[in-house]
N, C-alpha and C positions, 0 to 999 in steps of 0.2 A: 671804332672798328680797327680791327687786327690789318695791322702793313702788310700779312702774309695776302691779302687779297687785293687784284690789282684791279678792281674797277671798283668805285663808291656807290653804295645804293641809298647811302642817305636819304637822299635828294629826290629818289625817285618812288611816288606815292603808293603805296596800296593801293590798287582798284578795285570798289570792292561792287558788285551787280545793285541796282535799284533794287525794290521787292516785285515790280514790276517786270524788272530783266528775269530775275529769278523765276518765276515763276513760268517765264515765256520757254523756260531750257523741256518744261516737261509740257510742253504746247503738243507733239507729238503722240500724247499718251492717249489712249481712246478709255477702251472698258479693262485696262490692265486693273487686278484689284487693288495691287502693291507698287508705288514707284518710288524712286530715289535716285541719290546720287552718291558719290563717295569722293572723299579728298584727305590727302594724310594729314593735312595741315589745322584739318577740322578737332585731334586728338590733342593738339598742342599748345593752340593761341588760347589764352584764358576765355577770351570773351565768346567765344564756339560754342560752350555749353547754354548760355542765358539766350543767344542770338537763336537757338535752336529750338529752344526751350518754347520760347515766344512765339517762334514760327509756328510750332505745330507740338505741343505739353504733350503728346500722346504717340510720337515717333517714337518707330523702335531701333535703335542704336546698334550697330553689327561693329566688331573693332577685332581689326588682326594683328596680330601682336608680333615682332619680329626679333629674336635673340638680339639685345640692345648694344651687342660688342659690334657684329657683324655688321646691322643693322647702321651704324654709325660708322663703322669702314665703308661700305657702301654708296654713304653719303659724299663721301672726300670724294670716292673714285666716281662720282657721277660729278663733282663741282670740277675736278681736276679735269675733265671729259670738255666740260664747257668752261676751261681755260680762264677759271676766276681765282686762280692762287698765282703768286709769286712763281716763274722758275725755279724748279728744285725743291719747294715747298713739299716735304714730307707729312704721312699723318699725323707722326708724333708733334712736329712743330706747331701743328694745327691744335691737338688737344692740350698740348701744354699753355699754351695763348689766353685756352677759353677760361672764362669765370662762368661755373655752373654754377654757381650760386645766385646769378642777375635772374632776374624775373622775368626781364624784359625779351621776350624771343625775335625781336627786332633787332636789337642787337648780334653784331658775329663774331666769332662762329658760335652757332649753337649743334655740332655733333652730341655733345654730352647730354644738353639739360631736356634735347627733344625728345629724349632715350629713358626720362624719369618718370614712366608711364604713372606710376602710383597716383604720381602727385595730379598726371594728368586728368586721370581715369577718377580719384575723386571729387573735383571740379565737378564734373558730371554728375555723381550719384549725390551732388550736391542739388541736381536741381529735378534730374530723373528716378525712377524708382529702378531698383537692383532686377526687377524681372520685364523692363526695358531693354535691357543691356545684354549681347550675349557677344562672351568673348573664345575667338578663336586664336589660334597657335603656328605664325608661318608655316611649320609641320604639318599641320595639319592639311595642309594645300600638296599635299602628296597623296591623299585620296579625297578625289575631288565628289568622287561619287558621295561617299558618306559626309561629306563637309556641306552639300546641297541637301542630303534629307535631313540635318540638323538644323540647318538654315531654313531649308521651307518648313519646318514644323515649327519655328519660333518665329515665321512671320506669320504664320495661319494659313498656308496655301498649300493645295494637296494638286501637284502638277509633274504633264509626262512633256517634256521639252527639251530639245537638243541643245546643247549652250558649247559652244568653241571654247575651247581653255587652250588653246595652240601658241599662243603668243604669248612672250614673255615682255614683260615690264621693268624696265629700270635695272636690267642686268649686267651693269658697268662694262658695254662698249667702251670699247678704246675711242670710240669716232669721237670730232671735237666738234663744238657748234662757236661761234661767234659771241663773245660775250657782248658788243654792241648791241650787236643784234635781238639780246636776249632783254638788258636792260630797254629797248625799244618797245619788244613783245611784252613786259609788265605795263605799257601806260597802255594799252589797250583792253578794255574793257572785256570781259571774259566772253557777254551775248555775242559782242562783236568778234573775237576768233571763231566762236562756235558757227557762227554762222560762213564765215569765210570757208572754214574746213568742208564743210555740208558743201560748200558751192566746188569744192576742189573737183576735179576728177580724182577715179580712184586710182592711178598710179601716182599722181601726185602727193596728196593724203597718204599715203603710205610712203610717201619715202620724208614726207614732213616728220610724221613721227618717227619713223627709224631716223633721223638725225637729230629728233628732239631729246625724245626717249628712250631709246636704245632698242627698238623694237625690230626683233628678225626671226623667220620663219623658223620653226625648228630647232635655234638656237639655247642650247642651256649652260649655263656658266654659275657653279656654287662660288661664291663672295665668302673669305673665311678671313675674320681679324687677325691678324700677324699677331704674336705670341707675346711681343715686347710691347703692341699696344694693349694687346689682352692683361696683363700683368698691371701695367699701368691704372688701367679702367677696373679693374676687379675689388679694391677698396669703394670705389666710387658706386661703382653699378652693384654691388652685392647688398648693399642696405634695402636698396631698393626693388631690387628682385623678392627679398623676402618680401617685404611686405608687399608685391604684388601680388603675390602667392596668397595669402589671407584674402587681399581685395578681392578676387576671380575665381580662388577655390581651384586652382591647377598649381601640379608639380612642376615647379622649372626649374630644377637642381639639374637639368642639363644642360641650361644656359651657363652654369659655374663650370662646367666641368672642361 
């Protein structure tokens, strides 16, 4: 691990849910036809697609895609937030450190290699079929209306439902959270937060996550990679953009520009 970060997570395990736990998160669900869950981390860890796969061969796959300059600036200012770098620790420090070439996404930092969608994305069609998969464009969450009727007709559901898009996610707050603190909330079992949250009141639950996740009413803040990281990152990220562009069949010659 990189000196630039001041607490070790070596040491601290994975938790990963029984099939048992897993299964209890959608305890909740009555006659919905379609349920699910989502997690970024699910596009990246190799072993996501076979664990998925086995779960359930006939799941269908939703993946948002996020300009991987930005997307990876974002990352810093959300680690920098929860006060897991060195003082003074810049991004550039950070991405010159990494080896994007390690495999292992255990290993830190990974800004870079989490951002090699290609590679990630065919893992997957490695074990799903290409009309499992339907891939969306962070842009594309700027019309939310038509980003739902493409989503509900590639799950099968023809539905008139209000759905809150008011909140934003992970919009690099300056607020800082406790790195102990953090390292603690990994050895806890995912059922067991779920369930503590559920039990919160709702002022409190809202202010867990706006201090976790950066979450505030109303709140919108664009994340744009600094030009000297962008430069940097553009040998890197440009092999791979092209050929996501083949994989998904979308133009992202905006992500170069």
């Amino acid at each position: 691990m990189s000196t630039l970060f001041r607490y070790s997570v070596k040491n601290v395990p994975r938790v990963f849910p029984t099939f048992n736990e897993y299964v209890d998160l959608f305890k909740d669900a009555s006659k919905q036809k379609i349920i699910g869950e989502a997690s970024p981390d699910y596009l990246v860890y190799p072993d996501a697609p076979k664990a998925i796969f086995e779960f359930d061969s006939n799941a269908k796959l939703v993946v948002i895609l996020r300009n991987p300059f930005d997307a990876a600036y974002s990352e810093f200012l959300m680690n920098e937030r929860d006060g897991e770098f060195v003082k003074g620790t810049t991004f550039m420090d950070v991405l010159k450190v990494e080896d994007y070439t390690d495999s292992n996404l255990q290993n830190l930092p990974k800004l870079i290699r989490s951002r090699l969608y290609d590679i990630h994305i065919k893992r997957y069609l490695d074990f799903f079929k290409r009309d499992q998969m339907h891939f969306f464009l962070f842009e594309d969450l700027k019309d939310t209306d038509q980003l739902l009727k493409i989503l509900f007709e590639f799950l099968g559901i023809s539905v008139e439902c209000n759905i809150d898009v008011s909140k934003k996610y992970n919009n690099a707050s300056t607020q800082k959270t406790n790195p102990r603190l953090e390292l603690l909330l990994r050895r806890i079992p995912v059922s067991v937060k779920d369930k503590i949250i559920r039990a919160m009141p709702s002022f409190l639950s809202s202010w867990y996550l706006s201090r976790r996740f950066g979450i505030h009413e109303g709140e919108k803040q664009t994340v744009k990679c600094p030009e000297e990281a962008k430069e940097y990152l553009r040998p890197i990220f440009t092999p791979a953009i092209k050929e996501l562009e083949n994989v998904i069949g979308r133009d992202l010659s905006t992500w170069l520009n």
